[in-house]
C-alpha positions in Angstrom: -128.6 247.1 -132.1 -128.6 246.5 -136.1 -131.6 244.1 -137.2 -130.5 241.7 -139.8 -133.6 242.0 -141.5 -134.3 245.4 -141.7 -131.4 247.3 -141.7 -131.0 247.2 -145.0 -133.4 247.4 -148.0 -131.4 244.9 -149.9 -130.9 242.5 -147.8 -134.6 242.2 -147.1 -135.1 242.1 -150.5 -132.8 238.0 -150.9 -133.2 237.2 -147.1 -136.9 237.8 -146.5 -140.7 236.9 -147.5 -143.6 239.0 -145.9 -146.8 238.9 -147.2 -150.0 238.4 -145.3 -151.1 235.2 -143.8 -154.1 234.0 -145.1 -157.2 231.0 -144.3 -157.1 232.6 -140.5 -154.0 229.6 -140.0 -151.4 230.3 -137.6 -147.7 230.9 -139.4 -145.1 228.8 -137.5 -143.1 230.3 -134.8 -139.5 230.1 -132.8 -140.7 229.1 -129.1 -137.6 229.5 -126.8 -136.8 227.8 -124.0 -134.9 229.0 -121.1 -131.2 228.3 -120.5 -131.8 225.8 -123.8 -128.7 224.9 -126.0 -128.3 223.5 -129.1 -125.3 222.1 -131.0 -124.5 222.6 -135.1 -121.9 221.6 -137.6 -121.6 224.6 -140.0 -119.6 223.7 -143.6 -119.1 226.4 -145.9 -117.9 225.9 -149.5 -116.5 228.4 -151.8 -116.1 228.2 -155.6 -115.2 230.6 -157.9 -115.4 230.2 -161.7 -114.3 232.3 -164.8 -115.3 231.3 -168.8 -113.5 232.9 -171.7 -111.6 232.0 -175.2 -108.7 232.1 -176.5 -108.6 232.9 -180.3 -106.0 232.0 -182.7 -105.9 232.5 -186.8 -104.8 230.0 -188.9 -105.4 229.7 -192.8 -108.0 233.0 -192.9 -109.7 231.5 -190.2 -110.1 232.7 -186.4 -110.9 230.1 -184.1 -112.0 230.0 -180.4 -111.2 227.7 -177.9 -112.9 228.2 -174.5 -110.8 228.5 -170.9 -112.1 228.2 -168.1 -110.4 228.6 -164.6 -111.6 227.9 -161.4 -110.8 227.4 -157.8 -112.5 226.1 -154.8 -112.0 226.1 -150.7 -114.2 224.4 -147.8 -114.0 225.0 -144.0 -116.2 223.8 -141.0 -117.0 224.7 -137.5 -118.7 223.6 -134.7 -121.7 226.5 -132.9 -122.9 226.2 -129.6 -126.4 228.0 -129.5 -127.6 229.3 -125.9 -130.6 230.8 -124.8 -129.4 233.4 -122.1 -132.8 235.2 -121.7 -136.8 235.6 -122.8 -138.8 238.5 -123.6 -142.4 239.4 -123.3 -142.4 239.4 -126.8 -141.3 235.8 -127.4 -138.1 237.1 -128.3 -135.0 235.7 -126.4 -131.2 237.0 -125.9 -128.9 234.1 -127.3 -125.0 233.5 -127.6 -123.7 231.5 -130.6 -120.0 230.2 -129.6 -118.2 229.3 -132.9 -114.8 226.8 -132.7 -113.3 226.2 -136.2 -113.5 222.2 -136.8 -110.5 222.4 -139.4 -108.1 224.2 -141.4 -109.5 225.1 -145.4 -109.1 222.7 -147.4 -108.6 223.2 -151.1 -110.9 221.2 -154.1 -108.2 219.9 -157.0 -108.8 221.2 -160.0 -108.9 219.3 -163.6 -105.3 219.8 -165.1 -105.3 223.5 -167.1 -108.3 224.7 -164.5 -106.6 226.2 -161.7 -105.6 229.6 -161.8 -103.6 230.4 -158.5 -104.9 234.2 -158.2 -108.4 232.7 -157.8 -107.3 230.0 -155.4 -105.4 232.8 -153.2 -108.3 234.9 -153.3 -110.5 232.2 -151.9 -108.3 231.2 -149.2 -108.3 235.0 -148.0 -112.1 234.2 -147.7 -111.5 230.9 -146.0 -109.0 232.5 -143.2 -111.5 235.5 -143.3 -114.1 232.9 -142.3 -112.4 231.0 -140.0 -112.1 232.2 -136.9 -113.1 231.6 -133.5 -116.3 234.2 -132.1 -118.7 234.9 -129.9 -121.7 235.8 -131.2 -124.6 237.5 -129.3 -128.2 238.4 -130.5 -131.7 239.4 -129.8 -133.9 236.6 -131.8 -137.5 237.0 -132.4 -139.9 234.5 -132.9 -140.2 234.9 -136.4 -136.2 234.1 -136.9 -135.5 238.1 -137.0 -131.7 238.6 -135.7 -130.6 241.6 -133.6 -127.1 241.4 -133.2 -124.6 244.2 -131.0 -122.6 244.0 -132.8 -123.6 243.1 -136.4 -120.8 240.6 -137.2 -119.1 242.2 -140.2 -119.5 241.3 -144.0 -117.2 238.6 -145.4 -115.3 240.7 -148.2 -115.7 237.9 -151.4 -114.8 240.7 -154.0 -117.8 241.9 -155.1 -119.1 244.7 -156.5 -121.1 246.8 -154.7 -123.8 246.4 -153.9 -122.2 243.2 -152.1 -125.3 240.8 -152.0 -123.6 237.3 -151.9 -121.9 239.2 -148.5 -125.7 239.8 -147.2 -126.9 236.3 -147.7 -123.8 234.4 -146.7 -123.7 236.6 -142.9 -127.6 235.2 -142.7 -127.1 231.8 -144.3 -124.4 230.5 -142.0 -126.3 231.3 -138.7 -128.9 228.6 -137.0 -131.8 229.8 -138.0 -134.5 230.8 -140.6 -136.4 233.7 -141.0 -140.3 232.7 -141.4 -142.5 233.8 -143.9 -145.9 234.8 -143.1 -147.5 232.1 -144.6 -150.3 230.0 -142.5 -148.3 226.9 -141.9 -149.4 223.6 -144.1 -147.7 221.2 -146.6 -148.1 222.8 -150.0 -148.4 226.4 -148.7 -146.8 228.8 -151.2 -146.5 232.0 -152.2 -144.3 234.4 -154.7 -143.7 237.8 -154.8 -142.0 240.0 -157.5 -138.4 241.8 -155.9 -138.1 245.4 -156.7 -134.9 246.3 -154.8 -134.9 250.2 -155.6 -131.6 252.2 -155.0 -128.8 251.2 -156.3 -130.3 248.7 -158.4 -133.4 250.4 -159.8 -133.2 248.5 -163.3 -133.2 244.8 -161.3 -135.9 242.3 -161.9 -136.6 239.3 -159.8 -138.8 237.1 -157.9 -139.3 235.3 -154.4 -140.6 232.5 -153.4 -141.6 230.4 -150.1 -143.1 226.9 -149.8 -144.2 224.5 -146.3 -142.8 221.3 -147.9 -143.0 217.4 -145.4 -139.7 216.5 -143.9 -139.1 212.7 -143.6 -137.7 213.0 -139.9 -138.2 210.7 -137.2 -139.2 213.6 -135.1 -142.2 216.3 -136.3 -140.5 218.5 -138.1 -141.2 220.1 -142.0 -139.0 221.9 -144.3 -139.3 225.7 -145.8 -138.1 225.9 -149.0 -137.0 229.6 -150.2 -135.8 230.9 -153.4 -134.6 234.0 -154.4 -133.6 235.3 -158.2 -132.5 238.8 -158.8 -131.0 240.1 -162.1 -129.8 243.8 -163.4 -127.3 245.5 -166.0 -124.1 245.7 -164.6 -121.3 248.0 -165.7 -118.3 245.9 -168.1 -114.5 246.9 -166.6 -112.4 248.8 -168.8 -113.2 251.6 -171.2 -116.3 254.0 -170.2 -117.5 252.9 -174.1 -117.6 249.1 -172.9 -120.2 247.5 -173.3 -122.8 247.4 -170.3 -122.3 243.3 -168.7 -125.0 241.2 -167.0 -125.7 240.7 -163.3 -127.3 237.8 -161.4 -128.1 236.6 -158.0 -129.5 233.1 -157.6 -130.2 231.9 -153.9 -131.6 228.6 -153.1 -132.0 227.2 -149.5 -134.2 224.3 -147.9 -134.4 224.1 -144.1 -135.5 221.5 -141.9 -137.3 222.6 -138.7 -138.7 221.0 -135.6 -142.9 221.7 -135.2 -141.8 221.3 -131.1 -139.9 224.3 -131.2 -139.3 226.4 -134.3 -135.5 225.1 -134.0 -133.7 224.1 -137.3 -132.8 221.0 -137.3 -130.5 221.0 -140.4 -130.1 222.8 -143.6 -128.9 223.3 -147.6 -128.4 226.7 -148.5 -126.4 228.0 -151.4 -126.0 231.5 -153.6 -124.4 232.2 -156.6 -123.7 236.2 -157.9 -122.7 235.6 -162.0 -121.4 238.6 -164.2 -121.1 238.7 -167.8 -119.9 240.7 -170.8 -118.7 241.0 -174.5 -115.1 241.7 -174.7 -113.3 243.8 -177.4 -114.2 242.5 -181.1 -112.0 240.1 -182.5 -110.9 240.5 -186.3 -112.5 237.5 -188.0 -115.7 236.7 -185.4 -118.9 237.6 -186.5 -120.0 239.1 -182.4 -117.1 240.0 -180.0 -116.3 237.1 -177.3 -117.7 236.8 -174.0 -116.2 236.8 -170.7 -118.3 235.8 -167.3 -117.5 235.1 -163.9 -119.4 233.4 -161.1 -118.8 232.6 -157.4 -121.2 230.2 -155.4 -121.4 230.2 -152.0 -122.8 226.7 -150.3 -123.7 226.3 -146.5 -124.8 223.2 -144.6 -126.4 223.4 -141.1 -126.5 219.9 -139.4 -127.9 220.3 -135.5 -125.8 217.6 -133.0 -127.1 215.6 -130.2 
């Protein structure tokens, strides 16, 4: 079985907080309960942006106008989450059914926005994403997946390494990962992230904070944030120059203090690239061009 957690360096590195508990308090745990099952709405969103300029010389002068494009897709399903067995361990075997709820439906764009190659590419997502499964795993207490086998990575047109893939394979599942953080309103903690291979030049931080839930039953909120950041390679000519890389992931979940369950959830990650195109006769610094594609989940449990 691959571990979601820990089978890869990276994705640890935007999915997961471990440092040491700390005041001798408890960190809160998934408690399973046999033949239990639990019913979610999952709706994905995914938008994907590009900013440049067009130039134009009239009268000695160059001017710039910006362009930006963009397209956008959303698609839902419904996940049926059973407990099929428990472990020693606290661990438990569970099946996730997932039934697509409707077709993908396609945000309108302000007139001179949409660019059709970017909408086509996101519906290739969408019907990537939308599809019935059946998805089996080993889950631990502390929200650690073991899945046989690992569903496969949504291809969103990245370049490697393909971290907005990672995230979203985590993100849309029914479940949060714990930190090990004693468990109290206000607990927090932050970490630098040093990825290593292939991003030895990144820089970024992590952080994880117990936050109240106003819900009718017990139930408090873990809010996570991830930001990672590194020098990308520009397209083109091997002289180009080198671009801008960013990850940003930002996700609050809601979880019941009876059971560990997740009640609902915001999650949403963006992966932007930059760089200076080719100079432009007339402009002082050479134009810019950057792209960005957001990914946005909500998790909303069913009676």
């Amino acid at each position: 079985m691959a571990d979601l957690g820990t089978r890869n360096r990276l994705l640890l590195a935007v999915l997961s907080i471990a440092v040491p508990a700390m005041g001798g308090q408890q960190p809160l745990a998934r408690r399973f309960r046999p033949a239990a099952e639990e019913r979610y709405q999952v709706t994905v969103g995914v938008k994907a942006e590009t900013h440049t300029v067009s130039t134009a010389a009239a009268g000695g002068e160059t001017y710039v106008t910006p362009v930006v494009h963009a397209a956008e897709v959303s698609l839902r399903w419904r996940s049926v989450k059973r407990i099929l067995d428990l472990h020693g361990d606290g661990s438990a075997d569970t099946e996730e059914t997932i039934t697509p709820a409707a077709g993908c439906q396609q945000a309108r764009q302000p007139e001179g926005r949409s660019d059709p190659r970017l909408q086509s590419s996101l519906e290739a997502v969408c019907a990537a994403l939308l599809k019935a499964a059946v998805l089996r795993a080993v889950e631990d207490p502390n929200g650690l997946l073991r899945e046989a086998p690992a569903s496969p990575l949504c291809d969103l047109g990245e370049a490697g390494p393909q971290l907005l893939a990672l995230w979203l394979r985590r993100a849309i599942r029914p479940s949060v990962i714990f930190p090990a953080l004693p468990f109290e309103a206000g607990a927090k903690v932050e970490r630098p992230l040093r990825p290593g291979e292939p991003l030895r030049n990144a820089r970024g931080s992590e952080s994880a904070e117990w936050l109240e839930a106003r819900e009718e039953s017990p139930s408090a909120a873990l809010h996570v944030v991830q930001h990672l950041s590194w020098d990308g390679g520009a397209p083109g000519a091997a002289d180009a120059q080198p671009g801008q890389e960013e990850f940003f992931a930002d996700s609050l979940t809601t979880v019941s203090l009876l059971d560990g369950g997740v009640l609902r959830a915001s999650r949403s990650a963006s992966r932007a690239t930059s760089h200076r195109m080719d100079a432009v006769p007339g402009l002082p610094v050479p134009p810019e061009f950057s792209s960005k594609l957001t990914v946005s989940v909500a998790v909303e449990r069913l009676p």
